[in-house]
N, CA, C and O atoms as a printed pandas DataFrame, in Angstrom:
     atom_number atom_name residue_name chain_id  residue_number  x_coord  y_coord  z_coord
0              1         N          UNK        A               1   61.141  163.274   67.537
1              2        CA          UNK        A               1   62.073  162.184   67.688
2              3         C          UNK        A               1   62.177  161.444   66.357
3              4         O          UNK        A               1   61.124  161.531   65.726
4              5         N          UNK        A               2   63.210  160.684   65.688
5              6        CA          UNK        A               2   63.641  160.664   64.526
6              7         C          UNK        A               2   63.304  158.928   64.537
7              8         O          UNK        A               2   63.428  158.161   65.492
8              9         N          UNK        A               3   62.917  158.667   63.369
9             10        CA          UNK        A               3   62.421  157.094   63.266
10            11         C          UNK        A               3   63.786  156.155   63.160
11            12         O          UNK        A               3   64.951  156.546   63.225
12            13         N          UNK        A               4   63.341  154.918   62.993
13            14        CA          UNK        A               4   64.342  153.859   62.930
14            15         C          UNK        A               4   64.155  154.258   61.324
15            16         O          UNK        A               4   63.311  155.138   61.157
16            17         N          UNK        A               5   64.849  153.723   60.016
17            18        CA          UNK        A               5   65.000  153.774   58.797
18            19         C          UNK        A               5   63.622  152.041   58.543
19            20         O          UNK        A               5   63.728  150.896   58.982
20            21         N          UNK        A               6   62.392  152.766   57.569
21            22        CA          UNK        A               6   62.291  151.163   57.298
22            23         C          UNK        A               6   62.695  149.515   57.021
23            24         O          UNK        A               6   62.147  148.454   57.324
24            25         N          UNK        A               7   63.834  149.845   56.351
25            26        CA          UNK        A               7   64.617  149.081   55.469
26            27         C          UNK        A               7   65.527  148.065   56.674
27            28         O          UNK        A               7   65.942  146.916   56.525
28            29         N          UNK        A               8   65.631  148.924   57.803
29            30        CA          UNK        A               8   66.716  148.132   59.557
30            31         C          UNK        A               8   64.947  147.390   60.089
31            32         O          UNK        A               8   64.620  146.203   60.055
32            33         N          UNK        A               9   64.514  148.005   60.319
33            34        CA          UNK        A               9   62.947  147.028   61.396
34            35         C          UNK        A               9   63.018  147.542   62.584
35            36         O          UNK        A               9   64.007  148.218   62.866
36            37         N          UNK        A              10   62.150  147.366   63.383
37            38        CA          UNK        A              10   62.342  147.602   64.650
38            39         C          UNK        A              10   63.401  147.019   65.301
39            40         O          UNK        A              10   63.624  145.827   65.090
40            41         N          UNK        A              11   64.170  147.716   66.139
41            42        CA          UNK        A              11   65.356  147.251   67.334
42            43         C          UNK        A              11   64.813  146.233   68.025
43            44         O          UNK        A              11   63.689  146.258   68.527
44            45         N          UNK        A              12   65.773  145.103   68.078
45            46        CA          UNK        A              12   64.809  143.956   69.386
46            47         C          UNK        A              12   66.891  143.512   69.858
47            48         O          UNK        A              12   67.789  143.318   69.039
48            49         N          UNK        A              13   66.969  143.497   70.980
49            50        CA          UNK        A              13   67.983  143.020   71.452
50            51         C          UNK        A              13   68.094  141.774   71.425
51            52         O          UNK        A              13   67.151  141.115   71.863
52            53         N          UNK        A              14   69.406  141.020   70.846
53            54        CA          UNK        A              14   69.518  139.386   70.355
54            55         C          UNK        A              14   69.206  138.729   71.333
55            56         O          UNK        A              14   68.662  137.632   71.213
56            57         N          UNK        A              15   69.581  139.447   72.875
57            58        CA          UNK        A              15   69.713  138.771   74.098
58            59         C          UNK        A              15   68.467  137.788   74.202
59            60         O          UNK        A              15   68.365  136.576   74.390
60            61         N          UNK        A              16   67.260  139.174   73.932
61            62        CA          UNK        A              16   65.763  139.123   74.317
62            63         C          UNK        A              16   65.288  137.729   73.777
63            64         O          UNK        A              16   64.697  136.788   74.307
64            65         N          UNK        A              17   65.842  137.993   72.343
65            66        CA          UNK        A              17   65.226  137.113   71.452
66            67         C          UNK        A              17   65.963  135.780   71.282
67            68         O          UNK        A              17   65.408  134.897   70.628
68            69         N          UNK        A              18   67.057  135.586   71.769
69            70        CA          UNK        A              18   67.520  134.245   72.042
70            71         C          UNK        A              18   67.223  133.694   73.471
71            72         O          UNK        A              18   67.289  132.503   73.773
72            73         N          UNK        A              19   66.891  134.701   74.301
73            74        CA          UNK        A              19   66.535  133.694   75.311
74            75         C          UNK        A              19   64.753  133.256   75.230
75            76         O          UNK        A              19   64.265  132.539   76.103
76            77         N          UNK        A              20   64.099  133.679   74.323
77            78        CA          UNK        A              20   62.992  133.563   73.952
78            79         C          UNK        A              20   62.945  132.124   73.666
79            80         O          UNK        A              20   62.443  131.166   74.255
80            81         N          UNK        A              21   63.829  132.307   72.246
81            82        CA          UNK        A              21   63.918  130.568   71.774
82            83         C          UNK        A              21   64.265  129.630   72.152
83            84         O          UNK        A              21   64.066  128.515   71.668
84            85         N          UNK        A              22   64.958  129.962   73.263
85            86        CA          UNK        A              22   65.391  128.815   73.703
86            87         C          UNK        A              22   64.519  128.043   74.702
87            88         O          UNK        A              22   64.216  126.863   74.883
88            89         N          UNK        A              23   64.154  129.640   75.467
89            90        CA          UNK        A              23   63.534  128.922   76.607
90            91         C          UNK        A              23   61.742  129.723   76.462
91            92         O          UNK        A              23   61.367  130.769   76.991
92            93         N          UNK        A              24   60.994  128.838   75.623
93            94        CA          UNK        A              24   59.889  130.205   75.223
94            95         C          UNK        A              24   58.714  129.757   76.311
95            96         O          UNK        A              24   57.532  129.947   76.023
96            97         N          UNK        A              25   58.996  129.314   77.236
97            98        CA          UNK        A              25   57.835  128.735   78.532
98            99         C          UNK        A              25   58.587  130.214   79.475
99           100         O          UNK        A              25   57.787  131.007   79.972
100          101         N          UNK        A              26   60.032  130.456   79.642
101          102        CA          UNK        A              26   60.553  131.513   80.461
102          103         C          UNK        A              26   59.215  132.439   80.677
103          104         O          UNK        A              26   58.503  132.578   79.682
104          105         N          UNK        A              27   58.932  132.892   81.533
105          106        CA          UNK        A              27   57.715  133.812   81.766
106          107         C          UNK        A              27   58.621  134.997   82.480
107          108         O          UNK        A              27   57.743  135.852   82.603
108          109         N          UNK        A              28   59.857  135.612   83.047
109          110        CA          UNK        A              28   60.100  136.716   83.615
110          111         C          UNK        A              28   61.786  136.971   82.444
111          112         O          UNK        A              28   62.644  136.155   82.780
112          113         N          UNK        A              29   61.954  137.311   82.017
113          114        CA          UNK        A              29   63.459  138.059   81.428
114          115         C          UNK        A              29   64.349  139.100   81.921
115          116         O          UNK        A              29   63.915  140.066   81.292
116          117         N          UNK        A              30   65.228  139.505   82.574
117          118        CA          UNK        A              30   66.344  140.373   82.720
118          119         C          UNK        A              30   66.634  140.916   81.536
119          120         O          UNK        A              30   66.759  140.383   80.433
120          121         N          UNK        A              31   66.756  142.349   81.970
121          122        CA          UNK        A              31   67.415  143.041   80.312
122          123         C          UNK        A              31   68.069  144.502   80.661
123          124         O          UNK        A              31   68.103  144.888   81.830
124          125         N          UNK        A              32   68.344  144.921   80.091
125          126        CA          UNK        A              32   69.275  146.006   80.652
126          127         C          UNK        A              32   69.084  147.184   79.548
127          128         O          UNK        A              32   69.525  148.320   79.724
128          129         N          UNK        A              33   68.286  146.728   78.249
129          130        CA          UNK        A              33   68.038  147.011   76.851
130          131         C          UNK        A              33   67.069  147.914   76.937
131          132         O          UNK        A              33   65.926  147.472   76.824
132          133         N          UNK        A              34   67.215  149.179   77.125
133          134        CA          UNK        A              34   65.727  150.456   77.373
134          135         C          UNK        A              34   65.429  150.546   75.381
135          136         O          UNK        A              34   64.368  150.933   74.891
136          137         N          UNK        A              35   66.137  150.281   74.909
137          138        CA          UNK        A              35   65.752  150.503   73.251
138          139         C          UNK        A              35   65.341  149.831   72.529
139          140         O          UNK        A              35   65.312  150.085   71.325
140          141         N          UNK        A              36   64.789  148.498   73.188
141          142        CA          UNK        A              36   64.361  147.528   72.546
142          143         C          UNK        A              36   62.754  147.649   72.055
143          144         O          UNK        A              36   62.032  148.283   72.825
144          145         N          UNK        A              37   62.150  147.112   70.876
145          146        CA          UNK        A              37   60.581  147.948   70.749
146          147         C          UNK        A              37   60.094  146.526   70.619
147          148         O          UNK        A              37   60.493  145.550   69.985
148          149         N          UNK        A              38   58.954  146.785   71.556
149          150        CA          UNK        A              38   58.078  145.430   71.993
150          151         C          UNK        A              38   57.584  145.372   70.379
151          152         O          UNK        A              38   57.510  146.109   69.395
152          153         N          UNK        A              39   57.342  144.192   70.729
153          154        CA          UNK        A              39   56.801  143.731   69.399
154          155         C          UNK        A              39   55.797  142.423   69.935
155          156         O          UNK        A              39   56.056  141.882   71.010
156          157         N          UNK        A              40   54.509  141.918   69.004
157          158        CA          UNK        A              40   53.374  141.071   69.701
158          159         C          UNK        A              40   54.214  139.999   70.439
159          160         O          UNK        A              40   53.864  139.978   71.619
160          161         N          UNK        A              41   55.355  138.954   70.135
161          162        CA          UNK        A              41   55.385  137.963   70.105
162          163         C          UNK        A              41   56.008  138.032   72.013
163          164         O          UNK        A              41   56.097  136.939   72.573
164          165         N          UNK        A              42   56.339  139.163   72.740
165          166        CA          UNK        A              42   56.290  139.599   74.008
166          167         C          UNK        A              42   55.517  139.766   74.840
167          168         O          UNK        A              42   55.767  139.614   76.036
168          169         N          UNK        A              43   53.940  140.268   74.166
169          170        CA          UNK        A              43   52.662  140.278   74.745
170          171         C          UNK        A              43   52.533  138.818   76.124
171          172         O          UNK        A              43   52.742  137.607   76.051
172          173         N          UNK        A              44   52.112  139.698   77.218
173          174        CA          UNK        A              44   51.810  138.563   78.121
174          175         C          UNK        A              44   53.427  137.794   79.277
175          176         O          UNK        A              44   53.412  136.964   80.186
176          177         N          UNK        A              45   54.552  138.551   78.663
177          178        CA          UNK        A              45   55.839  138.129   79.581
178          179         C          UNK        A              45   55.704  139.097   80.446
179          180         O          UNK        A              45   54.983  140.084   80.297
180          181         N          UNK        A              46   56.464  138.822   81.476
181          182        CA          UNK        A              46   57.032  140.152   82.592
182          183         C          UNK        A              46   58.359  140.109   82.415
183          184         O          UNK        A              46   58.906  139.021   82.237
184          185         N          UNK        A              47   59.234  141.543   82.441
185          186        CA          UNK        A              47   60.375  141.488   82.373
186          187         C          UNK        A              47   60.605  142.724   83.303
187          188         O          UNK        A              47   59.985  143.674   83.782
188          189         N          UNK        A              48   62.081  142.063   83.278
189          190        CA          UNK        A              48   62.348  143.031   84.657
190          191         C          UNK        A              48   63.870  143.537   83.526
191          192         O          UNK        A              48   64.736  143.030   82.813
192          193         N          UNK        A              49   63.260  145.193   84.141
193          194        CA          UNK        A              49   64.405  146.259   83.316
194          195         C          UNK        A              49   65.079  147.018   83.995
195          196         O          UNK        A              49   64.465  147.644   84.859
196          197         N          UNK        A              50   66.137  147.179   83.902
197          198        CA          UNK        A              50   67.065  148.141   84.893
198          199         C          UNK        A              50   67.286  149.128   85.052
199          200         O          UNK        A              50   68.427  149.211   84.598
200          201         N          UNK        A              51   66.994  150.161   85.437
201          202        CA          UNK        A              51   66.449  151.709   85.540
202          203         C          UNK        A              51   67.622  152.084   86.250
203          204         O          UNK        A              51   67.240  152.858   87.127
204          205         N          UNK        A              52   68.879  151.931   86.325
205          206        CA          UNK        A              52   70.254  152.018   86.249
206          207         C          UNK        A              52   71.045  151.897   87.696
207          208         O          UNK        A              52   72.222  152.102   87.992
208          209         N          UNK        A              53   69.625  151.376   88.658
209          210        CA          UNK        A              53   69.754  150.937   90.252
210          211         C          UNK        A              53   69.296  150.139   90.483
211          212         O          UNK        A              53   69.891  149.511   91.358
212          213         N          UNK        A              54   68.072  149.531   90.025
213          214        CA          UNK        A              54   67.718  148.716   89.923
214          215         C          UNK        A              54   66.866  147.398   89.183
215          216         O          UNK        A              54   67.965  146.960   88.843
216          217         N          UNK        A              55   66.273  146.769   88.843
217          218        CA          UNK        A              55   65.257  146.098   88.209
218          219         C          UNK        A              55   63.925  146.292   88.451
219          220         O          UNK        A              55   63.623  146.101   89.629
220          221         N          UNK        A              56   62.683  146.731   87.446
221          222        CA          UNK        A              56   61.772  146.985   87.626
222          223         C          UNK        A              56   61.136  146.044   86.648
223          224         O          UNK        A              56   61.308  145.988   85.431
224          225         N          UNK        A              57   60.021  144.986   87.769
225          226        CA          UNK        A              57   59.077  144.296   86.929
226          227         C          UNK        A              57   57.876  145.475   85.722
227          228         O          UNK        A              57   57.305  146.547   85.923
228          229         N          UNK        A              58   57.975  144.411   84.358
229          230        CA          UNK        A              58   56.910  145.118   83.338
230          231         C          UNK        A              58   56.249  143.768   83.159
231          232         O          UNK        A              58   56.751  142.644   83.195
232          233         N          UNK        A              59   54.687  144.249   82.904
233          234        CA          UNK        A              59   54.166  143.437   82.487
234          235         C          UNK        A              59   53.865  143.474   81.178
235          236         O          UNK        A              59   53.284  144.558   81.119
236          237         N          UNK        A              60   53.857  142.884   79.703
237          238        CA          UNK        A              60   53.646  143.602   78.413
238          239         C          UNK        A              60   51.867  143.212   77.927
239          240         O          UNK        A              60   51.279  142.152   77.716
240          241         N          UNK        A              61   51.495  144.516   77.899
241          242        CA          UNK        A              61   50.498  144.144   77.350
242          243         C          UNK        A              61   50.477  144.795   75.935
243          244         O          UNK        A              61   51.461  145.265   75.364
244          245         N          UNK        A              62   48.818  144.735   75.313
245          246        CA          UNK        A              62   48.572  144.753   73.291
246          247         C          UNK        A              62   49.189  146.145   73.585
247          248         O          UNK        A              62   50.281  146.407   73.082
248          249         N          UNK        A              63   48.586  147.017   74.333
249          250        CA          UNK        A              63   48.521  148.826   74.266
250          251         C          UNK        A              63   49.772  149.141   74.000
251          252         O          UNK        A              63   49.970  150.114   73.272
252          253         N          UNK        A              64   51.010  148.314   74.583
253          254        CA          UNK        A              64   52.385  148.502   74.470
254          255         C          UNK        A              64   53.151  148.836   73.363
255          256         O          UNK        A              64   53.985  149.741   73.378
256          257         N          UNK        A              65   52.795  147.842   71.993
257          258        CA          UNK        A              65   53.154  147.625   70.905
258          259         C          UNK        A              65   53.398  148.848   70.337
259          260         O          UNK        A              65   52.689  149.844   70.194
260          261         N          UNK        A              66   54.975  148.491   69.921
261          262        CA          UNK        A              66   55.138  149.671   68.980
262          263         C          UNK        A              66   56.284  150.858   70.052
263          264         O          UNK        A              66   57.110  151.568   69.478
264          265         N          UNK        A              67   56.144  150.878   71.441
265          266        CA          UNK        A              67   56.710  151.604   71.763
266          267         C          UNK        A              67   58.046  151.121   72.920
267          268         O          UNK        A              67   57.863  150.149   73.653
268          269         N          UNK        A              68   59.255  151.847   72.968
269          270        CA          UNK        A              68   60.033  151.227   73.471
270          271         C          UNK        A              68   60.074  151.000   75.053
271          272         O          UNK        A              68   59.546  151.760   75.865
272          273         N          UNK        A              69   61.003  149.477   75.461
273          274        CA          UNK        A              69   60.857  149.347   76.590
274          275         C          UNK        A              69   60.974  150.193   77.654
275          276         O          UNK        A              69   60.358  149.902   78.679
276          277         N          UNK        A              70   62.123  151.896   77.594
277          278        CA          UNK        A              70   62.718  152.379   78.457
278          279         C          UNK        A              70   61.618  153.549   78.868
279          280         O          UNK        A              70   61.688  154.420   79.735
280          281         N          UNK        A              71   60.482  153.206   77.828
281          282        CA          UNK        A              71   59.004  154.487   78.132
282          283         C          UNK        A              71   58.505  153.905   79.496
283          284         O          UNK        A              71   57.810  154.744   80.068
284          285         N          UNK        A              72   58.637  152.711   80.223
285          286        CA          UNK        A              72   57.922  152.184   81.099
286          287         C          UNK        A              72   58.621  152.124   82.341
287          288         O          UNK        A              72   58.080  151.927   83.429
288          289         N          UNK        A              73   59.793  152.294   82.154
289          290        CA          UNK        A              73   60.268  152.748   83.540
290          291         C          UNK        A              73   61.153  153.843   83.866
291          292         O          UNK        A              73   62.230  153.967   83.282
292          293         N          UNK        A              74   60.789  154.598   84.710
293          294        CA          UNK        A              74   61.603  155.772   84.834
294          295         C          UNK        A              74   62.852  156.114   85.639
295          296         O          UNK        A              74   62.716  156.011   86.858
296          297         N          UNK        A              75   63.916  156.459   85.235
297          298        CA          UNK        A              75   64.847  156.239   85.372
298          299         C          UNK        A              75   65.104  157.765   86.555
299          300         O          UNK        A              75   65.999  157.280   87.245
300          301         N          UNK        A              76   64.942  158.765   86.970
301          302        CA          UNK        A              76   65.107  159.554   87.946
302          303         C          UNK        A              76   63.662  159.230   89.112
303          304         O          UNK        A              76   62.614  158.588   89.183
304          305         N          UNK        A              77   64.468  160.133   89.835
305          306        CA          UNK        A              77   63.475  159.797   91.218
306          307         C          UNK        A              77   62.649  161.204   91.270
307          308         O          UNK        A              77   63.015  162.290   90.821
308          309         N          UNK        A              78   61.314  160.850   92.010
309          310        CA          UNK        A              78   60.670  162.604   91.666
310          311         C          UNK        A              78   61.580  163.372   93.265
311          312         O          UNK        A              78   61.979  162.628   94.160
312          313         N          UNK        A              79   61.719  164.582   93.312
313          314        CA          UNK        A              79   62.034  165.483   93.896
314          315         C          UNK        A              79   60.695  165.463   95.408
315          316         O          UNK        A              79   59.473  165.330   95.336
316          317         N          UNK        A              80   61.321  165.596   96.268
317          318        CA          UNK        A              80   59.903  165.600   97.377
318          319         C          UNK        A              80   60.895  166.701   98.470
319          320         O          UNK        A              80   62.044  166.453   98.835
320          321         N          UNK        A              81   60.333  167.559   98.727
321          322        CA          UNK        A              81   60.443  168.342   99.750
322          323         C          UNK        A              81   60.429  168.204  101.442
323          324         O          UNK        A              81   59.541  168.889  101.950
324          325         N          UNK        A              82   60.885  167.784  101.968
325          326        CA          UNK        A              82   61.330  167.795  102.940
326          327         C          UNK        A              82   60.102  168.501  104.486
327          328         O          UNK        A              82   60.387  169.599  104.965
328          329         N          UNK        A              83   59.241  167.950  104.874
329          330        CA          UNK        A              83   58.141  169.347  105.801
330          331         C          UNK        A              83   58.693  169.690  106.898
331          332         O          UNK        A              83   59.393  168.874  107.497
332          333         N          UNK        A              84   58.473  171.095  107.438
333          334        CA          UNK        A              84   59.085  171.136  108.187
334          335         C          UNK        A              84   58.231  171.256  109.591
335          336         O          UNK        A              84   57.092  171.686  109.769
336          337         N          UNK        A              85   59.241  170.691  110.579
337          338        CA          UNK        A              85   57.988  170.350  111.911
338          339         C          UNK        A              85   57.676  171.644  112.585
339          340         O          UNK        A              85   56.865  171.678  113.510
């Protein structure tokens, strides 16, 4: 998988980060942003991400850092077979 260019930074969606400042007590966020890359100053929020049906609470912890939001929720359903009676 191909990096971001050093020189751009990590992706953070403006959304994320203006509703941060404004409201930085907010403890849960809406986002819709699977490409956004946690970064420390997220550590400790829950956000709820949209896996394209619905919203799924994340909690961010240190281990996170570095990798993007859309690794944490999965977006297909697993396959289950049907038993037969």
């Amino acid at each position: 998988m191909g990096k971001r260019s050093l020189w751009k930074g990590p992706f953070l969606s403006s959304k994320i980060v203006s509703d941060i400042k404004l409201n930085n007590s907010l403890k849960i966020l809406k986002t819709t942003s699977r490409n956004t890359t946690i970064l420390p100053f997220l550590i400790g929020k829950t956000i709820q991400l949209h896996n394209g049906k619905f919203f799924i609470n994340i909690k961010i912890t240190e281990d996170m850092i570095g990798h993007k939001l859309g690794e944490f929720v999965p977006t297909r359903l697993r396959h289950i077979y049907k038993k037969k009676k």
